[in-house]
C-alpha positions as CSV (number, residue, x, y, z in Angstrom):
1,X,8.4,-61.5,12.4
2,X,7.4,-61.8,8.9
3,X,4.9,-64.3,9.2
4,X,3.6,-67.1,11.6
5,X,5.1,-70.0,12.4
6,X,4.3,-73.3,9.9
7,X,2.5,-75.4,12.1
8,X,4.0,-79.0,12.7
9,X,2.6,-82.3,13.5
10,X,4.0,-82.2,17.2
11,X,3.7,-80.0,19.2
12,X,6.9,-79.8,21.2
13,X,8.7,-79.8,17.4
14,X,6.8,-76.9,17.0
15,X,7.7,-74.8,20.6
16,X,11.8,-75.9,19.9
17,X,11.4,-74.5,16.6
18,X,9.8,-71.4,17.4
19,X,12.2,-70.8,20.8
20,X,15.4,-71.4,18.4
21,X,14.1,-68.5,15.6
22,X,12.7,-66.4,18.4
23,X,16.6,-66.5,19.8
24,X,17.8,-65.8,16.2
25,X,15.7,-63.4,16.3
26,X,16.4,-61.8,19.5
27,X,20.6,-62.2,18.5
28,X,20.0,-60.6,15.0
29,X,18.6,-57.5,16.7
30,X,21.3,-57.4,18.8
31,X,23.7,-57.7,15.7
32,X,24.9,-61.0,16.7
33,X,25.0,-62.2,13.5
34,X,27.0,-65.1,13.7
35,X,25.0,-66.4,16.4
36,X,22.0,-65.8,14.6
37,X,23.3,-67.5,11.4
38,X,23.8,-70.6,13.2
39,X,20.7,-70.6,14.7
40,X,18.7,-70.2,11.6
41,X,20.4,-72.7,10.0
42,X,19.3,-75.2,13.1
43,X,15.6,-74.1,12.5
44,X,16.5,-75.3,9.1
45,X,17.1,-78.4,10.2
46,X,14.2,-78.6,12.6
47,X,11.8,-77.7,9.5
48,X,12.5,-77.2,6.2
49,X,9.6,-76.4,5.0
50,X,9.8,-73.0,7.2
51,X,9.6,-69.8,4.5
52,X,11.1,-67.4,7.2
53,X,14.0,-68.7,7.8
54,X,15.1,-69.5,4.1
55,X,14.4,-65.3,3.8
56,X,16.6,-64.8,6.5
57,X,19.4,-67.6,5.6
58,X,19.2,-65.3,2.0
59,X,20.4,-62.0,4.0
60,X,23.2,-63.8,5.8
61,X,24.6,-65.4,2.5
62,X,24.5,-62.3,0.9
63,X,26.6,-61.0,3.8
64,X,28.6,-63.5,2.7
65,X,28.7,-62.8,-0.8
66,X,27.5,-66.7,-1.1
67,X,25.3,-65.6,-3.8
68,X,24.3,-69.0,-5.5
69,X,23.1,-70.1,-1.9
70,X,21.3,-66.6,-1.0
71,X,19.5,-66.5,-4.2
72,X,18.3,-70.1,-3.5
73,X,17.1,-69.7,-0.6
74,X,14.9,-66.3,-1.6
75,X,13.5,-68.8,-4.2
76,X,13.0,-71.5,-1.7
77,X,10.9,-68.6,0.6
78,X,8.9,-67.6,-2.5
79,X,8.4,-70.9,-3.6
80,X,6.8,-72.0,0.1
81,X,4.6,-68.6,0.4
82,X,4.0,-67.3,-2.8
83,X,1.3,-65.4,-1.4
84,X,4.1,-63.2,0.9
85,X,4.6,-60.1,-0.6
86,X,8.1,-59.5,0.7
87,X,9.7,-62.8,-0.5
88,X,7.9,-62.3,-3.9
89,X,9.5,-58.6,-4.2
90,X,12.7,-59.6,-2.7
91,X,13.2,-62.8,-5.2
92,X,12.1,-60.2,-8.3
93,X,14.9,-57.6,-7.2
94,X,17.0,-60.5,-7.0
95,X,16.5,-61.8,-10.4
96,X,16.8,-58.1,-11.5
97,X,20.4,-57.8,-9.9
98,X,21.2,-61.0,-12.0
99,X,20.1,-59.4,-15.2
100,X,17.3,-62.3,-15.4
101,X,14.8,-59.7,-16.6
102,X,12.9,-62.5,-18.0
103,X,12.8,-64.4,-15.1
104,X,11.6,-61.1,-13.0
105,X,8.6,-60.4,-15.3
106,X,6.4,-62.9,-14.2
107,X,7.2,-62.7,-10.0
108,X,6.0,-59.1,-10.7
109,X,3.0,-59.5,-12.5
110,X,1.8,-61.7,-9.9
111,X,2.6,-59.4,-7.0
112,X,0.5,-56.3,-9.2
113,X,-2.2,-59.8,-9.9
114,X,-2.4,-60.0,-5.7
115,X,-2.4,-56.2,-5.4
116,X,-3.8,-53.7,-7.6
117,X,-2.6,-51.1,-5.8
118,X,1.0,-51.6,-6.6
119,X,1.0,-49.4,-9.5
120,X,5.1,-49.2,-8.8
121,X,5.0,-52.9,-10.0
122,X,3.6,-51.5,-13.4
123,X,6.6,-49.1,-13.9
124,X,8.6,-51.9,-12.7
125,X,6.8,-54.1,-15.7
126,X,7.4,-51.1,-18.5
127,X,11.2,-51.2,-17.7
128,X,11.3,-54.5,-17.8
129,X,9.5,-55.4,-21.1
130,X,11.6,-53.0,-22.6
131,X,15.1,-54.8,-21.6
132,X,14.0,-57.9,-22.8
133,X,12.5,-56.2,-26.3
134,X,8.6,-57.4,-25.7
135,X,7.4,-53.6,-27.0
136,X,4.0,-55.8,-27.7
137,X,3.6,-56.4,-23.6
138,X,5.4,-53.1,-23.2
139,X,2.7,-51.3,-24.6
140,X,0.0,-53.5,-22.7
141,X,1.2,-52.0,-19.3
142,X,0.8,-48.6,-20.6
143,X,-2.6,-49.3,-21.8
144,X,-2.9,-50.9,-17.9
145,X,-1.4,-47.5,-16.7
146,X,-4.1,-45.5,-18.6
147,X,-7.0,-47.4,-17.8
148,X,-6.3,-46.2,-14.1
149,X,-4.5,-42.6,-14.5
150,X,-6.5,-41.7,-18.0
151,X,-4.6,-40.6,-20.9
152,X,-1.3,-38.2,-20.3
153,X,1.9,-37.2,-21.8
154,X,4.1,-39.1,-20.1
155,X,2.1,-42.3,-21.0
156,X,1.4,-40.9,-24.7
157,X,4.9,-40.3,-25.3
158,X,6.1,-43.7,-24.5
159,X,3.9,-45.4,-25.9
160,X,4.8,-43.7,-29.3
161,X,8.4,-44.1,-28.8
162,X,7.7,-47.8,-28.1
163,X,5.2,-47.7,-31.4
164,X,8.1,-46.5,-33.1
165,X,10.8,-48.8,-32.1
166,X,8.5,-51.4,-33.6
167,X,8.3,-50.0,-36.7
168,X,4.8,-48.8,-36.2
169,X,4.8,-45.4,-37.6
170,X,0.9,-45.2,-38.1
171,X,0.3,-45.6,-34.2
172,X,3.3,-43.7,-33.1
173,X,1.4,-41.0,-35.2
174,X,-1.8,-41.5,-34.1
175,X,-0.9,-41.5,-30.5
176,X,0.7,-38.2,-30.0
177,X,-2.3,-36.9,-32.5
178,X,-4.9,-38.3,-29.9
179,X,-3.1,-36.5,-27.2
180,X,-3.5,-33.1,-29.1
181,X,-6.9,-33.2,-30.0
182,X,-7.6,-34.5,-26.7
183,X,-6.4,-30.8,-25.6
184,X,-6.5,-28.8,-28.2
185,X,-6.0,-25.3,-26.1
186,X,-2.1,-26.7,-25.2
187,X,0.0,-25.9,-28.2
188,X,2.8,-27.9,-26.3
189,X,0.7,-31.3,-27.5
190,X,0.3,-29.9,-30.9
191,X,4.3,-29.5,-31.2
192,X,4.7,-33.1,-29.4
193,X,2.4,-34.2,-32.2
194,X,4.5,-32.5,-35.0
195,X,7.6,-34.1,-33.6
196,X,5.9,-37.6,-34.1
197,X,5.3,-36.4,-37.7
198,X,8.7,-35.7,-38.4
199,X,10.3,-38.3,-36.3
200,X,8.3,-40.6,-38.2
201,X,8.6,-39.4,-41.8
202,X,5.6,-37.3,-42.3
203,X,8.3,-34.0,-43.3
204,X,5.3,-32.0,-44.8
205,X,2.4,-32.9,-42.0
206,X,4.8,-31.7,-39.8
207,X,6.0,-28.3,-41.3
208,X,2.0,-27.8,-41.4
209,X,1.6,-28.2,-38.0
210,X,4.4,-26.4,-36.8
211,X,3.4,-23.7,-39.3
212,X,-0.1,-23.8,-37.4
213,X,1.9,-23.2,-33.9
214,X,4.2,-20.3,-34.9
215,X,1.2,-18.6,-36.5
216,X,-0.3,-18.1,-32.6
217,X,3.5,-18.3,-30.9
218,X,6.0,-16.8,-32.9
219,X,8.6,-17.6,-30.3
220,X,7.5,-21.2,-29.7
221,X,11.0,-22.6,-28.3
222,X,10.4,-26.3,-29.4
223,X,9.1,-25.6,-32.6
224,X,12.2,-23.3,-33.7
225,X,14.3,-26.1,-32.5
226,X,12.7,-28.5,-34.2
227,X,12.7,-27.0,-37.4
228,X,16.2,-26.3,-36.9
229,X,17.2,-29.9,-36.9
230,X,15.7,-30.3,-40.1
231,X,17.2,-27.3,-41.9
232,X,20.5,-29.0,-40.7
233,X,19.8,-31.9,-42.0
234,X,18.9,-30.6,-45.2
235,X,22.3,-29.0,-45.2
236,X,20.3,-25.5,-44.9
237,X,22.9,-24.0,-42.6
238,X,21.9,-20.4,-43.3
239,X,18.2,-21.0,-42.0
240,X,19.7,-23.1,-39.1
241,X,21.5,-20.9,-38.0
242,X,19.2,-18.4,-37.9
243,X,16.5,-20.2,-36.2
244,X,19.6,-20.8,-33.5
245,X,19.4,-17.2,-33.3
246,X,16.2,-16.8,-32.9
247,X,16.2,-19.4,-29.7
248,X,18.9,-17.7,-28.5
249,X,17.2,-14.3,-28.3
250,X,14.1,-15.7,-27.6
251,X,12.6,-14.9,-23.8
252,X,10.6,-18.2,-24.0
253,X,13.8,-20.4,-23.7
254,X,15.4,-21.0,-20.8
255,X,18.6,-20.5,-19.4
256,X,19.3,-24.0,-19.4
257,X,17.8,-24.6,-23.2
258,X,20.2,-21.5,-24.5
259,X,24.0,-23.0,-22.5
260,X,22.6,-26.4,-24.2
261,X,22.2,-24.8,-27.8
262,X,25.3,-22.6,-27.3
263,X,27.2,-25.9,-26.5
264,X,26.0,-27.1,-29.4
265,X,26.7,-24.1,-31.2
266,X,30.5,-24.7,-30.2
267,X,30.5,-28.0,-30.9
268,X,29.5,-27.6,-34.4
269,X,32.0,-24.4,-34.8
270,X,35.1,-26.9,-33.9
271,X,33.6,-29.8,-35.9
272,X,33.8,-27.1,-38.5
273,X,37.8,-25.9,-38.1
274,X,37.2,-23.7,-35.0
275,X,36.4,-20.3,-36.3
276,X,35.2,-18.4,-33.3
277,X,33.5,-15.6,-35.1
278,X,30.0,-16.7,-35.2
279,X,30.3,-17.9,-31.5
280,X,31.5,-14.7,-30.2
281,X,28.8,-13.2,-31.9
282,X,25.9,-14.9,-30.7
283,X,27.8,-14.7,-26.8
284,X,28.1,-11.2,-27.9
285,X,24.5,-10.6,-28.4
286,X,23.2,-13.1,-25.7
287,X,25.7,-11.1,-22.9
288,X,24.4,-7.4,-24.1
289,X,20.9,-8.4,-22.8
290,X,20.2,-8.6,-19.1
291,X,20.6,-12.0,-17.7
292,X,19.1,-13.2,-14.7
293,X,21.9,-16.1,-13.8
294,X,26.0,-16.1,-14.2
295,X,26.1,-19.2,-16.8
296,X,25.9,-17.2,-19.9
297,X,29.4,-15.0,-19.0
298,X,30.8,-18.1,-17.0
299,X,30.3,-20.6,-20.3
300,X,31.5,-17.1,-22.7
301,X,34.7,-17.1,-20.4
302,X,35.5,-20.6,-20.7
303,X,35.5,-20.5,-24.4
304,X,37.3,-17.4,-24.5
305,X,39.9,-18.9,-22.6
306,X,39.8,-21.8,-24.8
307,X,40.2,-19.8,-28.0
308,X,43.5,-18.2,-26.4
309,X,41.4,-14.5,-26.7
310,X,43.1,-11.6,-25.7
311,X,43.6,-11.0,-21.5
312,X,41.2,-7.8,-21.4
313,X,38.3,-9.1,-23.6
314,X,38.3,-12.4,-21.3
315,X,38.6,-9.9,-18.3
316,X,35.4,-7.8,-19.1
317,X,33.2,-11.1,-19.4
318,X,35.1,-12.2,-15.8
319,X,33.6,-8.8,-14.4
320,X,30.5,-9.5,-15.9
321,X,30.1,-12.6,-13.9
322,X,31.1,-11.2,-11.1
323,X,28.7,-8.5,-11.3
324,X,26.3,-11.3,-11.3
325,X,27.5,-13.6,-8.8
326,X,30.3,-12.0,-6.8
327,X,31.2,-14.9,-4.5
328,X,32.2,-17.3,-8.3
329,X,35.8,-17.8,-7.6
330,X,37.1,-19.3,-10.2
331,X,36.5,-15.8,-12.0
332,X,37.6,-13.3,-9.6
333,X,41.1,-15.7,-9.4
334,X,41.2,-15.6,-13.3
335,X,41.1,-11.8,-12.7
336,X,44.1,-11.9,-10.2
337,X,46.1,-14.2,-12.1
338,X,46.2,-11.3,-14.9
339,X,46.8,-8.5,-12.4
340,X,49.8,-10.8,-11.0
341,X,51.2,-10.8,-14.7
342,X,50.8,-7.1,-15.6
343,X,52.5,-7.0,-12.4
344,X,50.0,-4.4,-10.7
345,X,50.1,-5.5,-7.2
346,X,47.4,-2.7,-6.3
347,X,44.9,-4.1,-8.2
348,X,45.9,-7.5,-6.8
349,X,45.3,-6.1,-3.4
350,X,41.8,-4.6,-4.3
351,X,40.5,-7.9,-6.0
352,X,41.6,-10.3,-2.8
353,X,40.3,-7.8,-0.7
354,X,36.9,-8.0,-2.4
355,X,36.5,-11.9,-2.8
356,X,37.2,-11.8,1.1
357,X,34.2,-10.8,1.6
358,X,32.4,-13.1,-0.8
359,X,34.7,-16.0,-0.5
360,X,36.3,-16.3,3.1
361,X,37.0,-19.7,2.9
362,X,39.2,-19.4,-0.1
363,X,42.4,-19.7,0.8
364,X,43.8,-18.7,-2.2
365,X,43.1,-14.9,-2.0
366,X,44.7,-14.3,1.7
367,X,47.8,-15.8,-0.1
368,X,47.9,-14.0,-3.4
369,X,46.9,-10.5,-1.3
370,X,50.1,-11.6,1.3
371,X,52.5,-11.7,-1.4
372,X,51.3,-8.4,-2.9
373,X,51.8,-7.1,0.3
374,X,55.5,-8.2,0.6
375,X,56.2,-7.3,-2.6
376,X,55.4,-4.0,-1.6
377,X,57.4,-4.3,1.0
378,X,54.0,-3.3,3.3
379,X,55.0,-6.5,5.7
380,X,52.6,-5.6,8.6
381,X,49.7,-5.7,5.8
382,X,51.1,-9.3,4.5
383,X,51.8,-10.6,7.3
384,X,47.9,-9.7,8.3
385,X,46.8,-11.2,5.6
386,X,49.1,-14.7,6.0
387,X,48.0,-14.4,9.2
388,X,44.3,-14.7,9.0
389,X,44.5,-17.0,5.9
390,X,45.6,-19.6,8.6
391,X,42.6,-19.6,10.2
392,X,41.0,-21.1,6.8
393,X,43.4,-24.1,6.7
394,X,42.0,-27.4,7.0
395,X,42.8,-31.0,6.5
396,X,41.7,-30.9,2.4
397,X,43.8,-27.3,2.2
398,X,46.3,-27.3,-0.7
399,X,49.9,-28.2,0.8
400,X,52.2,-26.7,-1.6
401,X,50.0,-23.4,-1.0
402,X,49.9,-24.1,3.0
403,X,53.6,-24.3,2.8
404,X,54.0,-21.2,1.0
405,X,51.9,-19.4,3.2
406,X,54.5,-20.1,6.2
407,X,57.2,-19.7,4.7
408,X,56.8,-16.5,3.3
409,X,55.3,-15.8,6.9
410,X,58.9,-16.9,8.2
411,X,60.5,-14.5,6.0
412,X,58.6,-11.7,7.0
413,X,59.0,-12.2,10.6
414,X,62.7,-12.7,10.5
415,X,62.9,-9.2,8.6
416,X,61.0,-8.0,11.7
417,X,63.8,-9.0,13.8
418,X,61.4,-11.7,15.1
419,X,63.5,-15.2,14.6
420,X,62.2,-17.2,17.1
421,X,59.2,-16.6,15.4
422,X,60.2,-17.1,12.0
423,X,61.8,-20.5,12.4
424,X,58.3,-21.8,14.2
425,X,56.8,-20.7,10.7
426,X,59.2,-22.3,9.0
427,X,58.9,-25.5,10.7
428,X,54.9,-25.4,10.0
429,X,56.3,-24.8,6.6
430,X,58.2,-28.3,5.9
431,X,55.7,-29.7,8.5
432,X,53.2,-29.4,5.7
433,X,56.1,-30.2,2.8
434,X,59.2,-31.1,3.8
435,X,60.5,-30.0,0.5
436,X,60.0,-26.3,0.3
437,X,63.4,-25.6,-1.5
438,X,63.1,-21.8,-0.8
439,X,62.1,-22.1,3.2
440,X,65.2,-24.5,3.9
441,X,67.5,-22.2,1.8
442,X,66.3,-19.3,4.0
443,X,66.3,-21.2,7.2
444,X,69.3,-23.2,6.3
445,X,71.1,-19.6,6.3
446,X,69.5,-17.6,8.9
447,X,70.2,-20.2,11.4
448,X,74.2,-20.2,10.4
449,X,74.1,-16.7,10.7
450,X,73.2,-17.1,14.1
451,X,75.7,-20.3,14.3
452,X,73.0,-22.1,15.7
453,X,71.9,-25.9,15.0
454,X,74.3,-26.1,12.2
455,X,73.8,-29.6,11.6
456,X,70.2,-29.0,11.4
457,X,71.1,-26.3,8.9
458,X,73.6,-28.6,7.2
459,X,71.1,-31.3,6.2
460,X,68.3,-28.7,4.9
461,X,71.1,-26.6,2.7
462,X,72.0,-29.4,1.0
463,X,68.6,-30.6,0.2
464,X,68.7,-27.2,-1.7
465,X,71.9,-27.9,-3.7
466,X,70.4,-31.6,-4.5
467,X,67.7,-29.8,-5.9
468,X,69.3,-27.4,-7.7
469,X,72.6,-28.0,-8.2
470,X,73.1,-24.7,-10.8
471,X,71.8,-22.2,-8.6
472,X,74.1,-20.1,-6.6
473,X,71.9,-18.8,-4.1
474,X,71.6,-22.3,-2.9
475,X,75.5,-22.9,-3.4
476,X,76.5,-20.0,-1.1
477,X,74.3,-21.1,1.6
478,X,75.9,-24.4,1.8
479,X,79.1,-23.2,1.2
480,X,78.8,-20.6,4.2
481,X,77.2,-23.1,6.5
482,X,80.2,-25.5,5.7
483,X,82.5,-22.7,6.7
484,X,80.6,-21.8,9.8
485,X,81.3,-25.4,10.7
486,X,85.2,-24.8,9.6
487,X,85.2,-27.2,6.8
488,X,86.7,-24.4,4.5
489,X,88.3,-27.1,1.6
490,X,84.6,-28.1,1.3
491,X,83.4,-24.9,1.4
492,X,85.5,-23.6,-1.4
493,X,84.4,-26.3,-3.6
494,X,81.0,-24.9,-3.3
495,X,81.6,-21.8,-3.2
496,X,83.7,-21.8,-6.4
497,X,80.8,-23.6,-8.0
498,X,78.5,-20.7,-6.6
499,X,80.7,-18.1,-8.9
500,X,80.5,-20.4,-12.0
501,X,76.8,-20.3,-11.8
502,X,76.3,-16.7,-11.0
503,X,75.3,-15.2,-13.8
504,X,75.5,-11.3,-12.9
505,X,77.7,-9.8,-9.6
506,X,75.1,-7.0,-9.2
507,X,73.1,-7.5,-6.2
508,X,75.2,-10.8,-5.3
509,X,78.0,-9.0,-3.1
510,X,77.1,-11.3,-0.9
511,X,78.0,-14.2,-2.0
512,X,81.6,-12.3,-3.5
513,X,82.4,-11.7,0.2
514,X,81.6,-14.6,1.3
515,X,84.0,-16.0,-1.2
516,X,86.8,-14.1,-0.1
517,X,86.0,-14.8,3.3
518,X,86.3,-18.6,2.6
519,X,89.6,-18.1,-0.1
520,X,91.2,-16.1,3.3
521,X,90.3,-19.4,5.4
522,X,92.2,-21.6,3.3
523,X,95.1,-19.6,3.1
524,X,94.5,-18.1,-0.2
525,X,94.7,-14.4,0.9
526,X,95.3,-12.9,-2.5
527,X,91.9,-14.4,-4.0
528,X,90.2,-13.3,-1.0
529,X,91.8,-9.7,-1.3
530,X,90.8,-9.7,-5.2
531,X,87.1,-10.9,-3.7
532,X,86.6,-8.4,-1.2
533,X,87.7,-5.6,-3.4
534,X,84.8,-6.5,-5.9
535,X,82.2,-6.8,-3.1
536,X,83.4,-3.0,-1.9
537,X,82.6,-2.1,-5.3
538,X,78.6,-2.8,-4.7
539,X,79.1,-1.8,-0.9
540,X,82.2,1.1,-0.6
541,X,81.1,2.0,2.6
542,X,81.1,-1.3,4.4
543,X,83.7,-0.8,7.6
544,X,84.0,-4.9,8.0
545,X,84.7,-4.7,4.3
546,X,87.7,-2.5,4.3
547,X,88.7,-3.6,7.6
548,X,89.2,-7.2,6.0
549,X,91.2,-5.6,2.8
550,X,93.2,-3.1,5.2
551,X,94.3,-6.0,7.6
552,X,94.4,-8.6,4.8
553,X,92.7,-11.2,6.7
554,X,89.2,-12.1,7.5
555,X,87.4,-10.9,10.2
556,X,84.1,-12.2,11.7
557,X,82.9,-8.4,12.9
C-alpha cells in the first residue's frame, strides 16, 4: 500500500473502507482486475477524499484506454497528497505522454524542491525547458547541475549549444574557453573550444587554435575534420580532400570515424555525377593497410557492387573480408554466386564446403554445394549434402529454397532406383510449396511410368501445362499421362502442341516416341511410323523401337 488510510470521522466508515481496498487489494494481486475495479470504485464512493484509490482508479482506466478519466484521477491523487512522490511522478509522466511539457515543468521541480537527491528530475527539467524553448531556465538547470557535479563536458557543451540557440555567441564562446583553460593539458577541450569559435563566427580565432593543436598532434582527428568542413565550405575542394585523406590514413581515427567519412566521401562523389575514381582510390589505399575489423572491405564491396565493377576486382575485396571474418556470409555467397556463373562447379564445392564450417546454419550453402554435386553427376555427394542441409530447416527457413532442396532430393533418389523414397521427398517438396512446377512435372511423370495414382498425377501435370503452356517438357508429360489413362484424342492434342513448341529434336526422342506411340493409339499408324523412325535416329539401337516400326504398331515392352 502506497500510503495510510485517510482517517474518517467514524470509525466503522473508516474499518468498511479499509476492508473494501484491502480486498481490492488482495483481488488486484491475484489479477482480478475486474473485481478489483469495482471495488475501488466503491471505496470511491465510501471516501472521496482517498488519494490511493484515485491512483489506482488511474491504472484501471488506462487499461481501459479511458484516458480523460485516468488522467483525472492521477491529478485528483496529486492534488490530495502533493507530498507523495509517486502520484507527483506518475501525473508528470502523464502530462509528458500528453505533450503538456508545460504543464510537467512545474510537478517536477517540486518533486527535485522535496528531494534534492533526485538529480534524474534535473535531466528530466533540461529536456523539458528545451521542448518548450525556455533556453533562459534551460541554462539555470545546468548551472543547478554544476553546482553539484562541478564543471564537465557534457554540461559545458550544452550549455553552449543552448547559448548559441539563443543567439548568444559571446557566452557560447566563453563557455567552451572556460572548459579549456580549466584543463589545459587535454587538447580535446582546446579543439571543443575551437569548434565554438568557428561555430560561432570567430573563422580566424579558430584556425589559431586549431593551428596551436596540430602543432603538438599532427594527426589530431577532430581538428582535420574540422578544418575540413571549412575548406568545403569555402569551396576549397583540393584541401578538403586532402585533409579527408589524411583522416583516412590517420591511426588516430577510428574505424567507425573512417566508414562515416568514406560514406560521406560517396555521398559527395554521387552528388557530384558518380565518378568512382577517387573513391576507389582512397578504398584502395585504406584496404592495402592492415585492418583490424571486416567493415572497410565489407563497405568497399558494397560500393563495388553498386558501381557495376568488374566480377574479379569485387571478388578480391570478398576474399579480403573473408580473410578477416570468415563466418560473413553475405560475402562468401557473393563468391558462389560468381563461381555458379563461370560455371565452375569445383570451386562451388570448395567455397560451400568452407562456409560450413563457419556458417552451419546457413542453409543456403548445403543447397548451392547439392546442386554442384548433381551437376556433376556425383549424387551420393549431393544427396549428402541435401541431406544434412535438412537438419538446418526451421520454421523462418526460405520455402522456395526448402522446396528445392526436396525436390532435387526426389530426383536424385529416383535415379538411385529408390522411388518410394523419392515421392516422400517430393511430397515434403509441395508440402512446403505446393507449386514447385519442376517437382510435379517429375512426379507427375514418374508415377505414370509406374501407372500408378494417375489421377494424382493427372491433377499435378496439368498444374505444369497451366503454368507454362509453351513448354514441351511439361506438354509431354500430360500428354503421356492422358494416354496412360487411354484418353488418346486428348492426348494427341497435347502432344501435337508438345512438337509445336519443341524447339530442337536433339535430346527430345522422348517425347518423338511418345508421339508416335500416341499417333498409333488413335489409329494413325503412318504418323506414328514417320515418329518412331525419327526417334531411332537419336536411339538406332533401341529393340522396343524397331520392334514398334517392324510390327507397325505400338508396343508397351
Amino acid at each position: 500500500m502506497l500510503m495510510g488510510m485517510v482517517c474518517m470521522a467514524d470509525d466503522l466508515s473508516q474499518r468498511t473502507y479499509n476492508q473494501f481496498f484491502v480486498e481490492a487489494m488482495v483481488q488486484r494481486q491475484k489479477g482480478n482486475n475486474d473485481a478489483a475495479f469495482d471495488l475501488l470504485r466503491h471505496c470511491q464512493e465510501l471516501n472521496p477524499s482517498a488519494p490511493e484509490v484515485y491512483y489506482f482508479l488511474a491504472q484501471y482506466y488506462t487499461a481501459l484506454r479511458n484516458q480523460e478519466k485516468a488522467t483525472a484521477c492521477v491529478k485528483q491523487a496529486a492534488a490530495l497528497n502533493p507530498d507523495n512522490e509517486t502520484y507527483m511522478e506518475t501525473l508528470a509522466h502523464t502530462y509528458i505522454q500528453q505533450q503538456d511539457y508545460a504543464g510537467a515543468i512545474p510537478v517536477i521541480e517540486g518533486i527535485y524542491e522535496r528531494n534534492k537527491e533526485r538529480e534524474d528530475m534535473l535531466e528530466m527539467l533540461f529536456q523539458l525547458y528545451q521542448q518548450v524553448e525556455d533556453y533562459t531556465n534551460a541554462i539555470n538547470v545546468l548551472e543547478r547541475m554544476e553546482r553539484i557535479d562541478g564543471k564537465n563536458e557534457r554540461l559545458s557543451v550544452a550549455k553552449s549549444e543552448i547559448f548559441t540557440r539563443m543567439g548568444n555567441k559571446k557566452a557560447a564562446i566563453a563557455e567552451m574557453e572556460a572548459l579549456a583553460k580549466q584543463f589545459p593539458n587535454d587538447l580535446n577541450y582546446m579543439v571543443m573550444y575551437g569548434e565554438a569559435l568557428m561555430m560561432n563566427g570567430q573563422t580566424k580565432k579558430a584556425l589559431a587554435v586549431y593551428d596551436k593543436v596540430l602543432e603538438q598532434e599532427p594527426d589530431n582527428n577532430r581538428v582535420l575534420m574540422s578544418l575540413r568542413t571549412y575548406y568545403q565550405s569555402e569551396g576549397n575542394w583540393a584541401v578538403a580532400d586532402s585533409l579527408a585523406e589524411r583522416v583516412l590514413l590517420s591511426s588516430n581515427a577510428t574505424s567507425d570515424e573512417k566508414i562515416h567519412l568514406l560514406r560521406q566521401e560517396v555521398s559527395a562523389s554521387e552528388n557530384q555525377g558518380g565518378d568512382s575514381t577517387r573513391v576507389l582510390t582512397l578504398f584502395r589505399k585504406m584496404l592495402a593497410r592492415p585492418q583490424s575489423n571486416p567493415d572497410m572491405a565489407i563497405l568497399c564491396a558494397s560500393y563495388m557492387n553498386s558501381k557495376q565493377m568488374p566480377k574479379d576486382s569485387v571478388a578480391q575485396v570478398l576474399n579480403q573480408v573473408l580473410s578477416l571474418a570468415p563466418d560473413y556470409a553475405s560475402a562468401r555467397l557473393q563468391l558462389v554466386g560468381y563461381a555458379w556463373e563461370d560455371e565452375d562447379m569445383d570451386k562451388v564445392i570448395t567455397l560451400c564446403q568452407e562456409a560450413r564450417q563457419y556458417n552451419p546454419d546457413e542453409m543456403a550453402f548445403y543447397y548451392y554445394q547439392g546442386i554442384a554435386y548433381y551437376k556433376r553427376d556425383s549424387l551420393d555427394q549431393a544427396l549428402s549434402s541435401f541431406q544434412n542441409g535438412i537438419g538446418v530447416i526451421n520454421d523462418s527457413s526460405n520455402p522456395d529454397i526448402v522446396s528445392d532442396f526436396y525436390a532435387v532430393m526426389g530426383d536424385i533418389l529416383h535415379q538411385k532406383g529408390l522411388a518410394e523414397e523419392a515421392f516422400a521427398a517430393y511430397d515434403s517438396c509441395l508440402q512446403w510449396k505446393d507449386d514447385n512446377i519442376g517437382c510435379l512435372n517429375n512426379y507427375a511423370y514418374y508415377l505414370s511410368e509406374r501407372g500408378e495414382q494417375l489421377d494424382k498425377a493427372e491433377e499435378m501435370s496439368f498444374k505444369t501445362v497451366k503454368a507454362e503452356p509453351k513448354n514441351s517438357t511439361y506438354l509431354d508429360t500430360y500428354a503421356w499421362i492422358l494416354f496412360m489413362q487411354e484418353r488418346y484424342a486428348e492426348a494427341k492434342i497435347y502432344i501435337d502442341q508438345a512438337l509445336q513448341y519443341l524447339e530442337d529434336s536433339l535430346g527430345n526422342e522422348v517425347i518423338v516416341e511418345h508421339a508416335g506411340d500416341i499417333y498409333a493409339q488413335n489409329k494413325d499408324i503412318d504418323r506414328a511410323l514417320s515418329l518412331w523412325r525419327d526417334a531411332q535416329q537419336k536411339k538406332p539401337e533401341d529393340q522396343l523401337l524397331i520392334r514398334k516400326i517392324k510390327l507397325k504398331k505400338y508396343l508397351k515392352e
